[in-house]
C-alpha positions as CSV (number, residue, x, y, z in Angstrom):
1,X,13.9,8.4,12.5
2,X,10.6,6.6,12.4
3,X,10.1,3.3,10.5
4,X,7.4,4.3,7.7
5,X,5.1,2.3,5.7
6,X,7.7,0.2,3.4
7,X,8.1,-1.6,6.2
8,X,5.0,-3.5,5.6
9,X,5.5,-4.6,2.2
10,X,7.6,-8.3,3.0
11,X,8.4,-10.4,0.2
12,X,6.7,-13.8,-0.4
13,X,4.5,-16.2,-2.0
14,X,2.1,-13.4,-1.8
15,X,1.1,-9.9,-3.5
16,X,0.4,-6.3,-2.5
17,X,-2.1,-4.0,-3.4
18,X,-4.7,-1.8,-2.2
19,X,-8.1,-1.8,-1.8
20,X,-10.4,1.1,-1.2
21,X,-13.7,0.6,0.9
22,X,-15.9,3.3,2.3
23,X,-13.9,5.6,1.3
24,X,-10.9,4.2,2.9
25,X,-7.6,2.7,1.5
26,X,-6.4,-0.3,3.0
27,X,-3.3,-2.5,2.3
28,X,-4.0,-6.3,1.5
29,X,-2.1,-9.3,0.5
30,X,-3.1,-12.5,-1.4
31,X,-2.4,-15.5,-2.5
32,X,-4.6,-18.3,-4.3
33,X,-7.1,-18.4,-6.5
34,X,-10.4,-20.0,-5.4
35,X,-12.9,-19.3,-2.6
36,X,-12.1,-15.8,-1.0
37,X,-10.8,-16.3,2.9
38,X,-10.6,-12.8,4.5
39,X,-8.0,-12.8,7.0
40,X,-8.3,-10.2,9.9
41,X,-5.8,-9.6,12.5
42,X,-5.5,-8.4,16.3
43,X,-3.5,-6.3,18.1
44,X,-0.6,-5.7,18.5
45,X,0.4,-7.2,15.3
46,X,-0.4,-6.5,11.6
47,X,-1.5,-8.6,8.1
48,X,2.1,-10.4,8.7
49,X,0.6,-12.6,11.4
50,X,-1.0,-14.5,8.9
51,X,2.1,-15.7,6.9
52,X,1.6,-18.9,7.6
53,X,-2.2,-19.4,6.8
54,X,-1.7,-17.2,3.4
55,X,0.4,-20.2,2.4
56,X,-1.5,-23.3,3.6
57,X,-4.8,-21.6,2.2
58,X,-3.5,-20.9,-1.1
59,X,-2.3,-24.4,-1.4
60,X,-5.5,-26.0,-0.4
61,X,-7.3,-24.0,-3.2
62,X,-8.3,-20.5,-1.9
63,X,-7.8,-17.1,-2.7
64,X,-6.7,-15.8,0.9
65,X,-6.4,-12.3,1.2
66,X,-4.9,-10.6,4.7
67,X,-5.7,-7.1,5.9
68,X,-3.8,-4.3,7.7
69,X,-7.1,-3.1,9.2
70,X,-8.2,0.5,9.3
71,X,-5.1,2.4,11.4
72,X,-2.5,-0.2,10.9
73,X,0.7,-1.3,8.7
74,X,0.0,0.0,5.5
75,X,-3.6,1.2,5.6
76,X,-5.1,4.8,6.3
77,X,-5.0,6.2,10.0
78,X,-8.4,8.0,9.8
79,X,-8.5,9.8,13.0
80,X,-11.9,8.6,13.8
81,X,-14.2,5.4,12.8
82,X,-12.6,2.5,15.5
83,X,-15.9,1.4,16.3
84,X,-16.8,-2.3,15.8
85,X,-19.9,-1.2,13.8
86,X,-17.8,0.8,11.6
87,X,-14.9,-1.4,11.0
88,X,-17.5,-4.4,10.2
89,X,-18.5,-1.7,7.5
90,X,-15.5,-1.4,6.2
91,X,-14.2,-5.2,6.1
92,X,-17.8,-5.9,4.6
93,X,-16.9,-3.4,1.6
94,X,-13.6,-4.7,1.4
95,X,-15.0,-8.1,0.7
96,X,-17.4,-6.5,-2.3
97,X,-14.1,-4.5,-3.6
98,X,-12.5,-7.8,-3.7
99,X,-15.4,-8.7,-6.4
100,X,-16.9,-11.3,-4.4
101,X,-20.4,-11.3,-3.2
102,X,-19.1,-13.4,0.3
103,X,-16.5,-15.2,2.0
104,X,-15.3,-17.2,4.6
105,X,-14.0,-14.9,7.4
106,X,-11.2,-15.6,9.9
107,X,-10.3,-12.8,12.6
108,X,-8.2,-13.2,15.7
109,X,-8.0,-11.0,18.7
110,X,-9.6,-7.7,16.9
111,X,-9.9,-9.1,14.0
112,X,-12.1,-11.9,15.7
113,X,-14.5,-9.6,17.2
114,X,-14.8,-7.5,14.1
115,X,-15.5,-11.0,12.3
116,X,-18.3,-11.5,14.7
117,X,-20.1,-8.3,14.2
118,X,-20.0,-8.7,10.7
119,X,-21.7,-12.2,10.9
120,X,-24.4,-10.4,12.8
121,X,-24.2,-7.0,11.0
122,X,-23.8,-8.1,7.5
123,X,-24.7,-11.4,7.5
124,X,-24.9,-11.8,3.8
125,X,-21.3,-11.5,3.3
126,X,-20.2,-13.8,5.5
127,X,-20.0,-17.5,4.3
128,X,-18.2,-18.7,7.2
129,X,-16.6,-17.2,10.3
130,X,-13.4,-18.6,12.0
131,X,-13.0,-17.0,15.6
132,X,-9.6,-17.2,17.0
133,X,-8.9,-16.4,20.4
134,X,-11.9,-14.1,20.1
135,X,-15.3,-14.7,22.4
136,X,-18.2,-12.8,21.4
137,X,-18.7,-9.4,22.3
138,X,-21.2,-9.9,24.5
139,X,-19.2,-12.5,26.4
140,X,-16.6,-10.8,26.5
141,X,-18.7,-7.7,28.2
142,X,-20.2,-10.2,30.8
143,X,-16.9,-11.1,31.6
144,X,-15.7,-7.4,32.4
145,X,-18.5,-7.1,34.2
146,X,-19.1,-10.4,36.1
147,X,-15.4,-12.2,36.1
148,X,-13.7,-9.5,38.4
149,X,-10.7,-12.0,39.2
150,X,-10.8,-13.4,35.8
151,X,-11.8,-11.4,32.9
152,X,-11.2,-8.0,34.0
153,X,-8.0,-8.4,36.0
154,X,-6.2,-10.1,32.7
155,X,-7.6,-7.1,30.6
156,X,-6.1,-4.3,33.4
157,X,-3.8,-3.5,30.6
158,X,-6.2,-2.4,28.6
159,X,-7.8,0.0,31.5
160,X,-4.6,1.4,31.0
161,X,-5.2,2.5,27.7
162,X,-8.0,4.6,27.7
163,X,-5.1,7.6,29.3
164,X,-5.0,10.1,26.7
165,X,-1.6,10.2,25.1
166,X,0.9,8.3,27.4
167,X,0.0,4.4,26.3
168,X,0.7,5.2,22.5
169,X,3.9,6.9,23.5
170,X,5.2,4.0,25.9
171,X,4.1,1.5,22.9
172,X,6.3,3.5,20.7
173,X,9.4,4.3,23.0
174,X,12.5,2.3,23.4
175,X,12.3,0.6,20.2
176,X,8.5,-0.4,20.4
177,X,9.9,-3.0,23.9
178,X,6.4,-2.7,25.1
179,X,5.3,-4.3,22.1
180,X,7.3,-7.7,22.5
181,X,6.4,-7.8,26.2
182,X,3.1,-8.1,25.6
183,X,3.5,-10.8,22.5
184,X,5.7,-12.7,25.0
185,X,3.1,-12.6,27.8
186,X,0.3,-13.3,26.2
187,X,2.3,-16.4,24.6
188,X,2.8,-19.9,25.2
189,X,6.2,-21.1,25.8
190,X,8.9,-20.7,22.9
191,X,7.2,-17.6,21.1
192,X,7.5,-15.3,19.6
193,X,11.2,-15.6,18.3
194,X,13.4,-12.1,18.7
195,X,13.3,-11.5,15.2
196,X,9.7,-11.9,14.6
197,X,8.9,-9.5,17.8
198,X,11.4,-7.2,16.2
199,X,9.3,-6.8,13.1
200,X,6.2,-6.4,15.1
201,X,8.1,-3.4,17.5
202,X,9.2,-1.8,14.4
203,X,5.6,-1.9,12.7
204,X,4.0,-0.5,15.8
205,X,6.7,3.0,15.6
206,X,5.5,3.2,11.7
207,X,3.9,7.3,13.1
208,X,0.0,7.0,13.9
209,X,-0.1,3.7,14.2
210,X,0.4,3.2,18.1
211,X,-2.8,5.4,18.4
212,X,-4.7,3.8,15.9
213,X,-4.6,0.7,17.8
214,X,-5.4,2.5,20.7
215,X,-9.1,3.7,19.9
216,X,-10.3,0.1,19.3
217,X,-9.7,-0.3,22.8
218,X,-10.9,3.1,23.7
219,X,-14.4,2.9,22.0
220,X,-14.9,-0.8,23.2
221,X,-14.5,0.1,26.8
222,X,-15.9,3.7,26.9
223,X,-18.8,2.8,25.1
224,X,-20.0,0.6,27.4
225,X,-22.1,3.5,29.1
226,X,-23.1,5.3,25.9
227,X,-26.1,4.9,24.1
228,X,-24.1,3.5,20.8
229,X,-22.7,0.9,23.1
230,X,-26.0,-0.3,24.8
231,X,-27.5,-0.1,21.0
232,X,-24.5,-2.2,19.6
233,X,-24.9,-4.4,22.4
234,X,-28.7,-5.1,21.5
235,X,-27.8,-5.4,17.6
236,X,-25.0,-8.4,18.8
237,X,-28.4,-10.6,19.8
238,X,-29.1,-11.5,16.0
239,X,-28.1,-15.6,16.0
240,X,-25.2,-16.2,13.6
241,X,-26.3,-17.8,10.8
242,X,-23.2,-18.5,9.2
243,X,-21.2,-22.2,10.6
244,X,-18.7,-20.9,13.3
245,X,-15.2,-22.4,14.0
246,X,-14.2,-21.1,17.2
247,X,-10.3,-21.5,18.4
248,X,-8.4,-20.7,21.0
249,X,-5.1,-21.3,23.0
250,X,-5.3,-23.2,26.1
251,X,-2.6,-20.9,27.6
252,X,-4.2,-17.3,26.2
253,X,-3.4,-15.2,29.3
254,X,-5.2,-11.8,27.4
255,X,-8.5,-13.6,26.4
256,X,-9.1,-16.5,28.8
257,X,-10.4,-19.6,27.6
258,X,-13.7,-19.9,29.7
259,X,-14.7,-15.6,28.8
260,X,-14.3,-17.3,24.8
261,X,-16.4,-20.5,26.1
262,X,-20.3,-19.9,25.6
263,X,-20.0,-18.1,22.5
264,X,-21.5,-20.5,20.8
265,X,-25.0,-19.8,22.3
266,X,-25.0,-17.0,19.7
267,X,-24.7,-19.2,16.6
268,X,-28.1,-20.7,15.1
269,X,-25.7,-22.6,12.6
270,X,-23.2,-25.6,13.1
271,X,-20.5,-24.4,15.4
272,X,-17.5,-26.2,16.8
273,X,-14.9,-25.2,19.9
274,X,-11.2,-26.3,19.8
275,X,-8.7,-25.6,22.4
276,X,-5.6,-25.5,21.1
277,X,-2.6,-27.3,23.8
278,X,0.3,-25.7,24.7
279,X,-1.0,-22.5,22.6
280,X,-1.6,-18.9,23.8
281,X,-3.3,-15.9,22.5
282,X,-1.3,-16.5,19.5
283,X,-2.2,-19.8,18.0
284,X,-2.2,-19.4,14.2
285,X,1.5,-18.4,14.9
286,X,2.8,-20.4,17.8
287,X,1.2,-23.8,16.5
288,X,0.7,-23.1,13.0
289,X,0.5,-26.7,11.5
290,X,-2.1,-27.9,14.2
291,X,-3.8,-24.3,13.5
292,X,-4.2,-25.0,9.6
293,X,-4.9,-28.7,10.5
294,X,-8.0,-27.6,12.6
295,X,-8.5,-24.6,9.7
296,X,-8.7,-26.3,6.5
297,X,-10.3,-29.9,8.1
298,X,-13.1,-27.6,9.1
299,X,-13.3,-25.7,5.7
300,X,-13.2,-29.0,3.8
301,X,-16.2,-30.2,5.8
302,X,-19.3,-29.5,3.8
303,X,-21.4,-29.7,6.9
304,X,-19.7,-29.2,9.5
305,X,-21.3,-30.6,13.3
306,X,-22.7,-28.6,15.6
């Protein structure tokens, strides 16, 4: 029998509830009171991946608030609208729904490229943006395009997902397996630990899901030739005005660290790189204390350098 959404719902220093924007129902968990932080994650993993930063924000004086985003965990698996424009849309109105006007922003993987079309998209609602292991989408197309040896052959995986069918299946089979190999190559040494991959395999089998996760790839990749790829692309030329944080793993074997590198070129506002040591594409979980170090240093600077 198939996990289902219950799942989802781990105990903690932290609440559940749901939170409807554009029409969509999404699952969201906070902790704090204070400033919102909007905590997106990437694939393959779920609003769990930000356990560690729920509690270290809330301490520090913030109301942080992590997502299952639109086809994951415990939100609704619409069968379309995995579109970057369209998921900026809906993490925008989930920021409004949360009664604030704006917030500070923090996305890996996913997360982190859905955080920087928002900044460009919706500018208004972003106070900050955090960026982890996340370049900006037009980097990371140059890259596919002009890093053949780089880039492109560490994304090959993902050429493998835009098959119809098979890749959700083999993410789902054998106990979601596929889904800890890939946390465990994409990793530095020492992560993840077998029971933490074990909750990420069985979150990936909860039905839909698999798919879901899928069509983020699937739109990004086919909609390179379209014209609502060329006209996203375009739109991505608005300067971020919002101060950037940019991190990322030294070891990240999925996003490599000179396709993230240059992203700054977008940002009109203070921006600052870090390379995380010994860290892969998974730094807010595999070095979470030098993470929310580099986090809350930054978000405790008033102006931070350029």
């Amino acid at each position: 029998m198939a996990p289902d959404e219950s799942l989802v719902r781990i105990d903690g220093p932290w609440e559940h509830r749901s939170v409807h924007a554009g029409g969509t129902r999404f699952h969201v968990v906070e902790a704090g009171e204070g400033p919102l932080v909007l905590l997106l994650h990437g694939f393959p993993q779920f609003w769990w991946s930000w356990r560690h930063q729920l509690e270290s924000l809330s301490a520090a004086g913030f109301r942080a608030v992590a997502v299952d985003l639109r086809g994951y965990g415990g939100s609704d698996k619409p069968p379309r609208g995995y579109d970057l424009p369209t998921l900026a849309g809906d993490a925008a109105g989930m920021i409004r729904a949360l009664g604030e006007p704006s917030g500070v922003v923090v996305g890996h993987d996913w997360g982190g490229l859905l955080g920087w079309t928002m900044a460009a998209r919706h500018p208004k609602v972003v106070r900050r943006l955090v960026a982890v292991s996340a370049p900006h989408p037009r980097r990371l197309r140059a890259a596919l395009f002009g890093d053949l040896r780089g880039q492109l052959k560490a994304s090959r995986y993902a050429l493998g997902f835009q098959v119809p069918m098979l890749p959700e299946r083999r993410l789902a089979r054998r106990e979601g397996a596929l889904v800890g190999r890939l946390l465990d190559r994409w990793s530095g040494p020492s992560w993840p630990e077998e029971s933490v991959a074990r909750r990420y395999q069985d979150v990936f089998r909860i039905p839909h899901v698999a798919h879901c996760s899928l069509e983020y790839y699937r739109w990004f990749f086919r909609s390179q030739f379209r014209p609502d790829g060329l006209r996203f692309a375009r739109q991505m030329r608005a300067e971020v005005e919002a101060p950037t944080l940019q991190l990322h793993g030294a070891l990240d074997r999925c996003i490599l660290p000179r396709t993230a590198q240059g992203s700054g070129r977008y940002v009109a506002a203070p921006y600052r790189w870090r390379l995380l040591e010994g860290a892969g594409h998974f730094p807010h979980e595999e070095r979470p204390e030098h993470f929310n170090s580099e986090l809350l240093g930054w978000l405790a600077d008033p102006e931070p350098e350029r």
